[in-house]
C-alpha positions in Angstrom: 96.4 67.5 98.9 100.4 67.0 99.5 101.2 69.2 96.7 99.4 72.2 98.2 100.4 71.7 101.7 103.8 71.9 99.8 103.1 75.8 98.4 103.2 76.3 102.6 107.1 76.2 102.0 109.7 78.9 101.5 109.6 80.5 98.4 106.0 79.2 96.9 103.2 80.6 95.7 100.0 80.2 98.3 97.8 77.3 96.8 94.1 78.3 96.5 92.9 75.3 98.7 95.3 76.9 101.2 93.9 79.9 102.0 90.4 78.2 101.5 91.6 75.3 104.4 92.7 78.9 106.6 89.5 80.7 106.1 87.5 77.6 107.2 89.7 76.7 109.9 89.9 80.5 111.3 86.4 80.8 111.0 85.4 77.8 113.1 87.6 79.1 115.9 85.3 82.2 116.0 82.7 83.0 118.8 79.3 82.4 117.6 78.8 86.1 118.7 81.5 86.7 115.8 80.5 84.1 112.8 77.1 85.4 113.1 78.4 88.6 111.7 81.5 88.2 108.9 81.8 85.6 106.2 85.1 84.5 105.3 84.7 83.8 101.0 87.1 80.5 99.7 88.8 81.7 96.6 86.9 79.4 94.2 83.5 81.4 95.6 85.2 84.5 94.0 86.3 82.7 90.9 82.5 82.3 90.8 81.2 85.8 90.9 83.9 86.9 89.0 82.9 84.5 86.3 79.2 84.9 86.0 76.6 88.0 86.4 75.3 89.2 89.7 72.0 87.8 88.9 73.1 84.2 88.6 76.3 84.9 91.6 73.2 86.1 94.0 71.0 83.1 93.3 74.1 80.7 94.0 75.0 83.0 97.3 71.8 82.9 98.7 72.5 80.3 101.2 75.5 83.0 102.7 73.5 85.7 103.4 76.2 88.1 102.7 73.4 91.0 102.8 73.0 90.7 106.2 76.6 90.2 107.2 78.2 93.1 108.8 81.5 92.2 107.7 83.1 90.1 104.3 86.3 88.7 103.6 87.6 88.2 100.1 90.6 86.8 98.5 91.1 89.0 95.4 93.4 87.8 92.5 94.7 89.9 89.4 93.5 86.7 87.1 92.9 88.0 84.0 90.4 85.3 82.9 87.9 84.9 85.1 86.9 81.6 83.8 89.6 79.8 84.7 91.9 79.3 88.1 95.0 81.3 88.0 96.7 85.2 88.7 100.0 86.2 90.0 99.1 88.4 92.7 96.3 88.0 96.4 95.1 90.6 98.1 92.3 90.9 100.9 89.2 93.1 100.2 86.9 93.4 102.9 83.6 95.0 103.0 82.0 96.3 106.3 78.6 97.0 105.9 79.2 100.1 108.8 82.8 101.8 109.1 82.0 102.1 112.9 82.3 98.2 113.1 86.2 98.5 113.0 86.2 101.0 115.3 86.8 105.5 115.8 90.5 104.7 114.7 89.4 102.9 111.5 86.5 105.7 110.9 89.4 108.8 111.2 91.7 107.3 109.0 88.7 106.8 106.3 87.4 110.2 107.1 90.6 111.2 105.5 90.2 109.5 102.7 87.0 109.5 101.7 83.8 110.9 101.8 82.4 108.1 103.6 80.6 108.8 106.9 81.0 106.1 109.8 77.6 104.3 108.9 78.0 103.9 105.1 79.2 100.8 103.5 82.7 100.7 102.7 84.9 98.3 101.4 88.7 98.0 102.7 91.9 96.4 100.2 94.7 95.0 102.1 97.5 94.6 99.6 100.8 93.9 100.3 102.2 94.9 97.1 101.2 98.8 96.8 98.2 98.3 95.0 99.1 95.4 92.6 95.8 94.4 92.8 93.6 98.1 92.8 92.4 97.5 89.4 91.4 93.7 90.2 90.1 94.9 93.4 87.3 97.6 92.1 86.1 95.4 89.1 85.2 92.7 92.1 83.3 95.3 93.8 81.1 96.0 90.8 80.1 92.3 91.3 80.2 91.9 94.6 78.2 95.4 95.8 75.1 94.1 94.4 74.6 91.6 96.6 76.4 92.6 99.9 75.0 96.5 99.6 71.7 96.1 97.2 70.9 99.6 98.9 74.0 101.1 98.1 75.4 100.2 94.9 78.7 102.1 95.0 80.6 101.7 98.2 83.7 103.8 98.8 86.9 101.9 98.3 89.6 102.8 101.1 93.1 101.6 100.6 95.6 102.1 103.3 99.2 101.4 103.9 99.3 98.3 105.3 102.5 95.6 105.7 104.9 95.0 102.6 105.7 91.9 101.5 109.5 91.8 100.6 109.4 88.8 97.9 107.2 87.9 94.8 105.2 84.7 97.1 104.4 85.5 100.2 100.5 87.7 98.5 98.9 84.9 99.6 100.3 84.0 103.2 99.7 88.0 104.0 96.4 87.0 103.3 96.5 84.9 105.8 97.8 87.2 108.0 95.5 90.5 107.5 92.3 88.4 107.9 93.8 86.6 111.1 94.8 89.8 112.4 91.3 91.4 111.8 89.1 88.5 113.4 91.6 88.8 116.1 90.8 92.4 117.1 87.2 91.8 116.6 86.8 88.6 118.9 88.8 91.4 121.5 86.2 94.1 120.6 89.8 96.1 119.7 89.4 99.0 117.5 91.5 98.4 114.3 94.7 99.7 114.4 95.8 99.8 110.7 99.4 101.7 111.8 100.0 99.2 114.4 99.4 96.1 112.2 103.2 96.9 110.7 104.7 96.1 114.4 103.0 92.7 114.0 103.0 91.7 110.5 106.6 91.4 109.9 108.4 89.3 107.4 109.6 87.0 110.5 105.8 86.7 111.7 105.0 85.3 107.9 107.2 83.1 107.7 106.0 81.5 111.3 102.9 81.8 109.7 103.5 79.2 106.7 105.2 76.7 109.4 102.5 77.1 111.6 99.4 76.4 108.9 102.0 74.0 107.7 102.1 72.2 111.3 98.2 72.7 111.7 97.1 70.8 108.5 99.9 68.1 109.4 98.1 68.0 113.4 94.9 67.6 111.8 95.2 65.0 109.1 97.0 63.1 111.8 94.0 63.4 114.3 91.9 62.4 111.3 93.8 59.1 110.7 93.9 58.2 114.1 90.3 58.5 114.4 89.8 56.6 110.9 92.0 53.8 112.3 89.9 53.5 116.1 86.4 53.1 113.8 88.5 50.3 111.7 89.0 48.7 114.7 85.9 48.9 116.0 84.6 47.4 112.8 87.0 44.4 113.2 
């Protein structure tokens, strides 16, 4: 496990278990009121449906419900063989089963764009590298749309301007950030704010981000050996 706790330094590429240990541990700090409603998907859950046909990806994703959730979070990578781990670029797609979940100032800025009303399934790409990731992003949803929209098929795609990063490491750790930042303003009931998410998302704020997940997987392994050590000793 060290040498993915060590892609949380300066300078590396995001290990898949990384984001896959912050999705679990950002989902468990949710209000029931809230996990009852989104899925957060681990990256090796996307390798999946990437990697085999809807048929077989909706048997295996039964268990998640995603059909009923009103909101998905997905770690997309530009991996151009599905089959095995890999890519160069992460970006967030997230579908919401109704564009009025985010909120009026989400629904006017996909008005815009689209011709989407507020209660139509849309899907929403957060890429911090102007669209790197577009092309990897819509062959997911022709997956993907089966199973979390079996009523509608075709989902618009909405891709707004959302924070930069200013290196060629920090996809995955923006990642991160953009789902944090989203369950945030949901547990708050906020609307979403995509304009406002540049004020907060800052180069400064992702690198605090990498110390802090860094400091939160050292807190919890630490809590977990201290606990392992008590049962020893109980055992003695």
């Amino acid at each position: 496990m060290d040498q993915h706790v060590d892609t949380l330094l300066p300078g590396m590429w995001l290990s898949d278990l990384i984001i896959e240990f912050f999705f679990a541990y950002l989902f468990d700090k949710l209000p029931e009121r809230i996990q009852n409603k989104i899925s957060l998907l681990y990256p090796s859950v996307t390798y999946f449906v990437a990697t085999f046909d809807t048929l077989e990806a909706s048997i295996s994703l039964a268990n998640e419900h995603l059909s009923e959730k009103d909101v998905v979070f997905i770690p997309v990578t530009n991996n151009p063989d599905p089959t095995r781990v890999g890519g160069t670029h992460w970006s967030l797609l997230v579908f919401c089963r109704k564009a009025s979940f985010f909120g009026k100032f989400f629904c006017q800025k996909l008005e815009s764009t689209t011709s989407s009303n507020n209660d139509y399934p849309v899907f929403v790409h957060f890429d911090s590298s102007s669209g790197l990731n577009l092309s990897a992003a819509k062959l997911f949803i022709k997956k993907i749309s089966p199973i979390v929209a079996p009523s509608c098929p075709e989902p618009s795609i909405f891709s707004p301007i959302v924070p930069q990063q200013v290196n060629g490491s920090d996809c995955g750790v923006y990642v991160l950030a953009f789902a944090e930042y989203l369950c945030d303003e949901l547990v708050a009931g906020n609307d979403i704010k995509i304009d406002e998410m540049a004020q907060i998302i800052t180069p400064k704020y992702i690198k605090e981000l990498r110390r802090k997940t860094y400091e939160i997987i050292q807190r919890l392994s630490k809590e977990r050996n201290d606990e392992s050590k008590k049962e020893d000793e109980k055992n003695d």
